[in-house]
C-alpha positions as CSV (number, residue, x, y, z in Angstrom):
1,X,-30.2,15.4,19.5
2,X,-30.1,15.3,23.3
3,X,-33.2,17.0,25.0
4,X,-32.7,19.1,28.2
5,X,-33.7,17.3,31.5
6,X,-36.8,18.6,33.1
7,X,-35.4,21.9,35.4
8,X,-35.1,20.3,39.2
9,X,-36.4,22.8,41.6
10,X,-39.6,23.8,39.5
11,X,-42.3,21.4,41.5
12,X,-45.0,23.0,40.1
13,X,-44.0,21.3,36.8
14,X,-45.4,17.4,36.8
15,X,-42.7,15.3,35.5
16,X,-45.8,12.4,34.8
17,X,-49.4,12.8,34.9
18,X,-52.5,10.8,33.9
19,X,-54.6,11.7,30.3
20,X,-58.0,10.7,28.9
21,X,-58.7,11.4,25.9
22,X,-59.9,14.9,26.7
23,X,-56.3,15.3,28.1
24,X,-55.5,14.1,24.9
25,X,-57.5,16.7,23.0
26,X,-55.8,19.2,25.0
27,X,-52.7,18.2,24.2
28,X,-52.8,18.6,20.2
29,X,-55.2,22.1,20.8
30,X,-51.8,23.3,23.1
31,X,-49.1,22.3,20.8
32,X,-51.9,23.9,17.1
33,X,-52.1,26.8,20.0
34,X,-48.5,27.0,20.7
35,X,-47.8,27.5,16.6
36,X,-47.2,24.1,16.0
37,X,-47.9,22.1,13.0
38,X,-48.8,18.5,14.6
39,X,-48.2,15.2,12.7
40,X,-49.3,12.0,13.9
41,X,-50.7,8.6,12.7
42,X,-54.0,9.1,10.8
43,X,-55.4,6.2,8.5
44,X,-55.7,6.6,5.0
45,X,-55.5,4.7,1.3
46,X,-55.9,1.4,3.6
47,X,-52.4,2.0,6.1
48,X,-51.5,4.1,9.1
49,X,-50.0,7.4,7.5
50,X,-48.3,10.7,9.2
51,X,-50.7,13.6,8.2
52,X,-51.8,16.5,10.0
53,X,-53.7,16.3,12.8
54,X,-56.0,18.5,14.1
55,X,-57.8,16.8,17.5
56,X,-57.6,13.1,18.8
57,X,-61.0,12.3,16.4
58,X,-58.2,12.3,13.4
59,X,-55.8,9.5,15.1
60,X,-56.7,6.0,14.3
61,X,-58.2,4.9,17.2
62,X,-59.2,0.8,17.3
63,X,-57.1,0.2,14.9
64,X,-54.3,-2.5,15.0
65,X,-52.1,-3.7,12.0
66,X,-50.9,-7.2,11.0
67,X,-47.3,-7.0,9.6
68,X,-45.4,-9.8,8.0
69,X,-43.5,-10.2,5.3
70,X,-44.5,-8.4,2.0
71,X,-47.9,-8.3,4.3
72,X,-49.6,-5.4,5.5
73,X,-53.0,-4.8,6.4
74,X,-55.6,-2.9,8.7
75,X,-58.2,-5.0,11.3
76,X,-60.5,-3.7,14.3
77,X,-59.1,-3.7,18.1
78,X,-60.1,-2.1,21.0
79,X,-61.9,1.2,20.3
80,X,-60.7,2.7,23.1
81,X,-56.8,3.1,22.1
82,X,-55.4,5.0,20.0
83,X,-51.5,3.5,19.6
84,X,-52.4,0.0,19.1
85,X,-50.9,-0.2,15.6
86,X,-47.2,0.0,14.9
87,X,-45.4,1.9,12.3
88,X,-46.5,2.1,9.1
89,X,-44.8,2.8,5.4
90,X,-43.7,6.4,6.4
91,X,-41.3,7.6,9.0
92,X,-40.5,10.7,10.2
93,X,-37.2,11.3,8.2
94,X,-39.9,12.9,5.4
95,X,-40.4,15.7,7.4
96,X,-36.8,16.1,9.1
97,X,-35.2,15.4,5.9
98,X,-37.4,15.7,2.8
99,X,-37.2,13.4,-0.2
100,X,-37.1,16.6,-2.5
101,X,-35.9,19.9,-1.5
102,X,-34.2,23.0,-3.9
103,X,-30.8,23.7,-2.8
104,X,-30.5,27.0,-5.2
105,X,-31.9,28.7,-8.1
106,X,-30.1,30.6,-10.6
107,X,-31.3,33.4,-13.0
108,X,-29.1,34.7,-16.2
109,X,-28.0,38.4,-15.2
110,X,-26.8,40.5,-18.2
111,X,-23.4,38.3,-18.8
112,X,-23.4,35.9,-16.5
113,X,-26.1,34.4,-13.5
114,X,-27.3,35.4,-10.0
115,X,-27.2,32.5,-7.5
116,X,-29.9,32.6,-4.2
117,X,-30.2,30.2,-1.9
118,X,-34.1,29.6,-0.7
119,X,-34.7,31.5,2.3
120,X,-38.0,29.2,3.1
121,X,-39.5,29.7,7.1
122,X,-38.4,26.4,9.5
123,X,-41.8,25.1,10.1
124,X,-42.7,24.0,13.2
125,X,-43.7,20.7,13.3
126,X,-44.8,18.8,17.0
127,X,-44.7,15.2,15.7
128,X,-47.1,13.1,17.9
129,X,-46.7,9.2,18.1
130,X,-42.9,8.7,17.6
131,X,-42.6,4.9,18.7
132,X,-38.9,4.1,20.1
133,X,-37.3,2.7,16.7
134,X,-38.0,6.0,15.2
135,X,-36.9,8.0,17.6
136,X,-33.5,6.2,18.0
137,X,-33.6,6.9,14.2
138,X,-33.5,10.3,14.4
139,X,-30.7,10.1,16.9
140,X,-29.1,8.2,14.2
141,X,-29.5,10.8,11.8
142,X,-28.4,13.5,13.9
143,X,-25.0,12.1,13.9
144,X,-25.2,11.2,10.0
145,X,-26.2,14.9,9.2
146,X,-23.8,16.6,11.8
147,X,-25.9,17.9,14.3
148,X,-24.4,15.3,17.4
149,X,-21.0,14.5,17.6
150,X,-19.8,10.8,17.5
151,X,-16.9,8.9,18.2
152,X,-14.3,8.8,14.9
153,X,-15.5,11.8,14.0
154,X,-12.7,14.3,13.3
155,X,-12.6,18.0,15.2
156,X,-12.5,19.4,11.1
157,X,-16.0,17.6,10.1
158,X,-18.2,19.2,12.3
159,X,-18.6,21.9,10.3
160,X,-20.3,19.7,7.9
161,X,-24.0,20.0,9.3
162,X,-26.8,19.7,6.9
163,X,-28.1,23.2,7.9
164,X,-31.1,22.4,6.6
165,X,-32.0,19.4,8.6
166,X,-30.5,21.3,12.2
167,X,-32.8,23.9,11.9
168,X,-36.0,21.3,11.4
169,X,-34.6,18.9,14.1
170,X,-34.0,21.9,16.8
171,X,-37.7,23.5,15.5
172,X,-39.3,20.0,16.7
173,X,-41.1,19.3,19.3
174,X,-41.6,15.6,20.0
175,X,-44.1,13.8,21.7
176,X,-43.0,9.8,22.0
177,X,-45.2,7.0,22.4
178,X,-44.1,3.6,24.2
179,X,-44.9,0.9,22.5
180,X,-47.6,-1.8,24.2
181,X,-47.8,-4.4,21.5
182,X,-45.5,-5.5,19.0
183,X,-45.9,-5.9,15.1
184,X,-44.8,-9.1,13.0
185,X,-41.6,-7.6,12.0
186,X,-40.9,-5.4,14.9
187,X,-37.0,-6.2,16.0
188,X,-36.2,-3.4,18.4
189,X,-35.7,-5.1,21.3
190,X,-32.7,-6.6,19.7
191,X,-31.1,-3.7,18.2
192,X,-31.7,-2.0,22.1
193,X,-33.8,0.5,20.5
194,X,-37.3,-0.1,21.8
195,X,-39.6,-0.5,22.6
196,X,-39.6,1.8,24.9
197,X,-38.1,5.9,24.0
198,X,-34.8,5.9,25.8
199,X,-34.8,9.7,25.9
200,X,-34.5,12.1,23.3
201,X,-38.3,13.3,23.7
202,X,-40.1,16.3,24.7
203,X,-43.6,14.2,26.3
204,X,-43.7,10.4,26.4
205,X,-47.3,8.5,26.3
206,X,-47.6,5.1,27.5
207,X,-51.2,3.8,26.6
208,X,-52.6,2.1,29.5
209,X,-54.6,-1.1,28.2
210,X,-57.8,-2.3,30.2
211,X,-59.1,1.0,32.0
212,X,-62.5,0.9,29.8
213,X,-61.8,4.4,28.9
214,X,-58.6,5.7,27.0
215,X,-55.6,6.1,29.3
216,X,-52.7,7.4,29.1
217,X,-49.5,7.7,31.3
218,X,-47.5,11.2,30.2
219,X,-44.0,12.0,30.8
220,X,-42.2,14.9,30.7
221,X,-38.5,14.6,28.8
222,X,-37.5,18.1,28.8
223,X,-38.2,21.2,30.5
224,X,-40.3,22.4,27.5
225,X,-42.3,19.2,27.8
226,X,-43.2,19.5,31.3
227,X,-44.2,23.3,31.0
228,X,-46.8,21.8,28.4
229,X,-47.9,19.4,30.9
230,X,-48.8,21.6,33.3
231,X,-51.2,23.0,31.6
232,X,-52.8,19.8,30.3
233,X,-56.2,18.6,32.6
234,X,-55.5,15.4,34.4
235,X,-54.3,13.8,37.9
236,X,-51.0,12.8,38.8
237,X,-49.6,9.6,38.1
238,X,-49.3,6.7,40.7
239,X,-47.3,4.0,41.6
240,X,-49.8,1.4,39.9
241,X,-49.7,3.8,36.9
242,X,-45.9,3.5,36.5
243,X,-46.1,-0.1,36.9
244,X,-49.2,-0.4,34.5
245,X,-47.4,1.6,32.0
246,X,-44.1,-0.4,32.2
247,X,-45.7,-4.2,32.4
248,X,-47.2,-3.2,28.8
249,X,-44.0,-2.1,27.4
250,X,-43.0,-5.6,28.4
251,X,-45.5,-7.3,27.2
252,X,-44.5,-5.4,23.8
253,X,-41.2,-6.6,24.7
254,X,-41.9,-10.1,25.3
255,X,-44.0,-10.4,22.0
256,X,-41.6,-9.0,18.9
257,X,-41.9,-10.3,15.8
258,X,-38.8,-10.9,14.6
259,X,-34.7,-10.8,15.9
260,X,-31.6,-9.7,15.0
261,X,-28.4,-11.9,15.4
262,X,-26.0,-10.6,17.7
263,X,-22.8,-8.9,16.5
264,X,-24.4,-8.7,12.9
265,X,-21.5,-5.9,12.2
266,X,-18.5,-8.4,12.4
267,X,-20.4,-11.8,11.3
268,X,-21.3,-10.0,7.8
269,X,-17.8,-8.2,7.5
270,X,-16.2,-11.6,7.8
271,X,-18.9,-12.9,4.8
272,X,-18.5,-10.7,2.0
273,X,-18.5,-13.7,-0.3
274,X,-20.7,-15.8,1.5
275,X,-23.1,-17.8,-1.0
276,X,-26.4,-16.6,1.0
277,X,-26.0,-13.4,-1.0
278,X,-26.8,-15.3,-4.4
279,X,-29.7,-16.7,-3.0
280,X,-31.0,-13.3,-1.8
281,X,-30.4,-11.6,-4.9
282,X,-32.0,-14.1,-6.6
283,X,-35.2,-12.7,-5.2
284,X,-34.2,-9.4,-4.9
285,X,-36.3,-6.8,-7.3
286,X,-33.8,-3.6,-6.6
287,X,-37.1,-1.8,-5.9
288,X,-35.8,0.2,-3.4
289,X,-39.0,0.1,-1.6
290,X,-36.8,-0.9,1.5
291,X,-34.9,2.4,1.1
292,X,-37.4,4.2,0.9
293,X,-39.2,3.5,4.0
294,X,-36.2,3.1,6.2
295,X,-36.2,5.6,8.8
296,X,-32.0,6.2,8.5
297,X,-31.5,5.5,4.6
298,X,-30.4,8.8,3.9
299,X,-29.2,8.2,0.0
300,X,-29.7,11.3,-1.8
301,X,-29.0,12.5,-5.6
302,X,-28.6,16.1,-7.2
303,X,-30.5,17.1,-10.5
304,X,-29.9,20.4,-11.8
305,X,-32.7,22.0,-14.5
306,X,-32.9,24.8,-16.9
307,X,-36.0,26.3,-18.0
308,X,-36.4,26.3,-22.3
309,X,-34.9,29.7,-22.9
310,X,-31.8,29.2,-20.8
311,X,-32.6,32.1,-18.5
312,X,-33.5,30.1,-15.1
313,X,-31.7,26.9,-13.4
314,X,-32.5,25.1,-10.0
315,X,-30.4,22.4,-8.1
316,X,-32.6,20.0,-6.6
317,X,-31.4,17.1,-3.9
318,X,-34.3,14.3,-4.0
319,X,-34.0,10.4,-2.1
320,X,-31.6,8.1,-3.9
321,X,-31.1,4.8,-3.5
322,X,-28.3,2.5,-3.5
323,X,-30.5,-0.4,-4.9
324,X,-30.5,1.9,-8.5
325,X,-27.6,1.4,-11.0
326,X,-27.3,5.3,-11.6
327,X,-26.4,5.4,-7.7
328,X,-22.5,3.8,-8.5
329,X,-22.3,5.3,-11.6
330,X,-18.6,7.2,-12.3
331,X,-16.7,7.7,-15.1
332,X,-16.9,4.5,-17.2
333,X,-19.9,3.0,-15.3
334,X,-21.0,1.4,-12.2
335,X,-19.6,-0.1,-9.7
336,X,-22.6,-2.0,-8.4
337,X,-23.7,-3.4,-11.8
338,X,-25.2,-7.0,-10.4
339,X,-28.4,-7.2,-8.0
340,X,-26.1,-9.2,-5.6
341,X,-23.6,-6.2,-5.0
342,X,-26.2,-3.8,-4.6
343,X,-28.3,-5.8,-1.8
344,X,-24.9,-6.6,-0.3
345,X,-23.7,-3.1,-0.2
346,X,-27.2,-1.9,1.2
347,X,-27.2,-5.0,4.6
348,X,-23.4,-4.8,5.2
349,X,-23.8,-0.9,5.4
350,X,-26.8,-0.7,7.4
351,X,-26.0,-3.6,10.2
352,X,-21.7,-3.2,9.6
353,X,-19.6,-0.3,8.0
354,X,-22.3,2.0,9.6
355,X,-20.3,1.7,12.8
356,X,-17.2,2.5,11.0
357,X,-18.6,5.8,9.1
358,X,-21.3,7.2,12.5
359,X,-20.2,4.6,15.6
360,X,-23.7,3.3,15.5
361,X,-25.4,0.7,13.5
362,X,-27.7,2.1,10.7
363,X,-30.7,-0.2,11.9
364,X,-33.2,0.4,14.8
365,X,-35.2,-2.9,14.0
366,X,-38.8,-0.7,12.8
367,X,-39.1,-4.0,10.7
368,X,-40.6,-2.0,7.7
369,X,-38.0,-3.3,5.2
370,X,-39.3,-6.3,5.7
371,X,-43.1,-5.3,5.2
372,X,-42.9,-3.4,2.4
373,X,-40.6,-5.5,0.2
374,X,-42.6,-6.9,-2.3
375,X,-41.4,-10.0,-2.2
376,X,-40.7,-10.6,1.6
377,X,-37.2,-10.3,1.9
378,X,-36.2,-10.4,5.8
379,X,-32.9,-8.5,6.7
380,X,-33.3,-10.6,10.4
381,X,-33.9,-14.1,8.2
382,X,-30.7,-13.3,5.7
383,X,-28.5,-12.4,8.6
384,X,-29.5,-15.4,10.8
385,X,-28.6,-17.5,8.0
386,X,-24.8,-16.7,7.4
387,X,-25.0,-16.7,11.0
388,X,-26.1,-20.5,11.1
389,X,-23.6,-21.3,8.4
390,X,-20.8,-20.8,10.4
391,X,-22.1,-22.8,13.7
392,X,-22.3,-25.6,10.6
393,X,-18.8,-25.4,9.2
């Protein structure tokens, strides 16, 4: 979803301005004031998690995380930030795109039943802390669930918008955060998604590292932003600000955990029976933790339940997952029987028939895949090697 350019003409709105952590207060009081719910990283069960958030005591501040993976875990940094992690096992699709919602209900009337459709308020969420590969994420989404337009997409499908997820997306409000350090499995440099937001945003914060006290460079992406940052206390941003803000970005840049091959699409298209995906399923435990966390799988099933006199039915739509046997299941069984032709469907999809189906690739490199498999499986390490397996034969 494309976000309005700040209005030119209107130089009483700052298009970037200098926060402390009182600024920062004032932010989240403005956006609870404005009849927002606002989510951001807060820490809890041991991991940074996206909970409400009620004033910058409840983000994580001196907190940094050490990804690798099938390795997460929580150590002390500077106390006087409050970005320095990454992303952890949730992502914002939870809240755009929930992993269980009721499409309708049903209740027997005299001979036959009376069908409603939930008529549940949009809530209004102001998400603060959406790092780069997230918010390119949601782009992607946008275009899976109808709400942008894409390239190959017919004039007759845009009428197929998940309603549901366009009112959410449009109620947002979105306040980005540039990334100044990298995780372990961080690849978002090479899938040109990060780390820094490319637009898309409502504010932008770029924490500025070494000032003693906390920092932070704010940027209006959108009229609606800007208005909010008028009324924030703080000082206008400098020259050295700008160029503080963008040498930690590099350094984020400079530091990323992890690659992807280039032209991943084509190399695995032309490798559909390429050994390497033996030796992957071999370890593979079809958890579907990898689904789960991903910020575009989008997967879903439909599960329809009748209450024990017959009188009441529901149709609910929760996450699926294309690592479950159920998930290829038609008449006669499935189609993805084997643990090989489920991880290969889930890689080739993400990184190559994704550009077929939205014109984008289904990866933004948020590394968590990697993190949260159980067993360490690296999309970056699988696809490098049937990409070295060529420059050998």
């Amino acid at each position: 979803m494309e976000r309005t350019a700040p209005t030119t003409g209107r130089s009483a709105l700052p298009e970037a301005a200098i926060l402390d952590r009182e600024g920062l207060d004032a932010l989240i009081a403005a956006l609870r004031g404005d009849g927002y719910a606002v989510i951001g990283p807060r820490l809890r069960d041991g991991a940074i998690v996206l909970d409400p958030v009620e004033s910058a005591d409840d983000l994580s501040w001196g907190l940094i995380d050490e990804q690798d993976g099938g390795r997460y875990r929580l150590v002390p940094g500077d106390a006087q930030t409050a970005f320095s992690h990454t992303v952890g096992p949730q992502s914002w699709k939870r809240h755009l795109y929930p992993p269980r919602q009721t499409l309708w209900t049903g209740r027997r009337d005299g001979r036959g039943f009376t069908v409603e459709t939930p008529a549940d308020p949009v809530p209004h969420h102001a998400f603060l802390g959406v790092r780069a590969c997230d918010l390119a994420a949601m782009a992607v989404q946008d275009r899976v669930f109808g709400v942008a337009p894409h390239e190959g997409r017919s004039a007759g499908q845009e009428r197929f918008t998940d309603s549901g997820y366009a009112a959410r997306r449009a109620a947002a409000f979105i306040v980005a955060v540039n990334c100044g350090r990298a995780g372990g499995t961080c690849f978002c440099d090479s899938m040109g998604a990060g780390p820094k937001a490319a637009g898309g945003y409502d504010l932008a914060l770029t924490e500025l590292p070494g000032c003693g006290t906390p920092a932070f460079l704010a940027e209006a992406g959108s009229a609606t932003g800007a208005a909010l940052l008028a009324r924030l206390p703080g000082h206008a941003a400098g020259p050295q600000d700008r160029a503080a803000a963008d040498a930690s970005v590099e350094q984020a840049r400079a530091h990323m955990g992890r690659a992807m091959v280039p032209d991943a699409g084509p190399l695995l298209a032309r490798n559909l029976e390429h050994p390497r995906w033996a030796e992957v399923a071999a370890r593979c435990l079809s958890c579907a933790n990898c689904t789960m966390v991903c910020p575009t799988c989008f997967c879903t099933t439909v599960e329809d339940t009748t209450d024990l006199s017959g009188d009441h039915v529901e149709r609910w739509r929760r996450w699926d997952s294309c690592f479950t046997v159920d998930f290829s299941y038609i008449h006669g069984g499935a189609i993805r029987q084997s643990g090989l032709s489920r991880y290969r469907q889930w890689m080739t999809h993400k990184l190559s028939s994704w550009w077929e189906q939205f014109g984008t690739s289904g990866c933004t490199g948020c590394g968590r895949c990697i993190t949260w498999c159980p067993v360490g499986i690296d999309i970056t390490e699988e696809a490098r090697a049937i990409h070295d397996s060529e420059g050998r034969g």
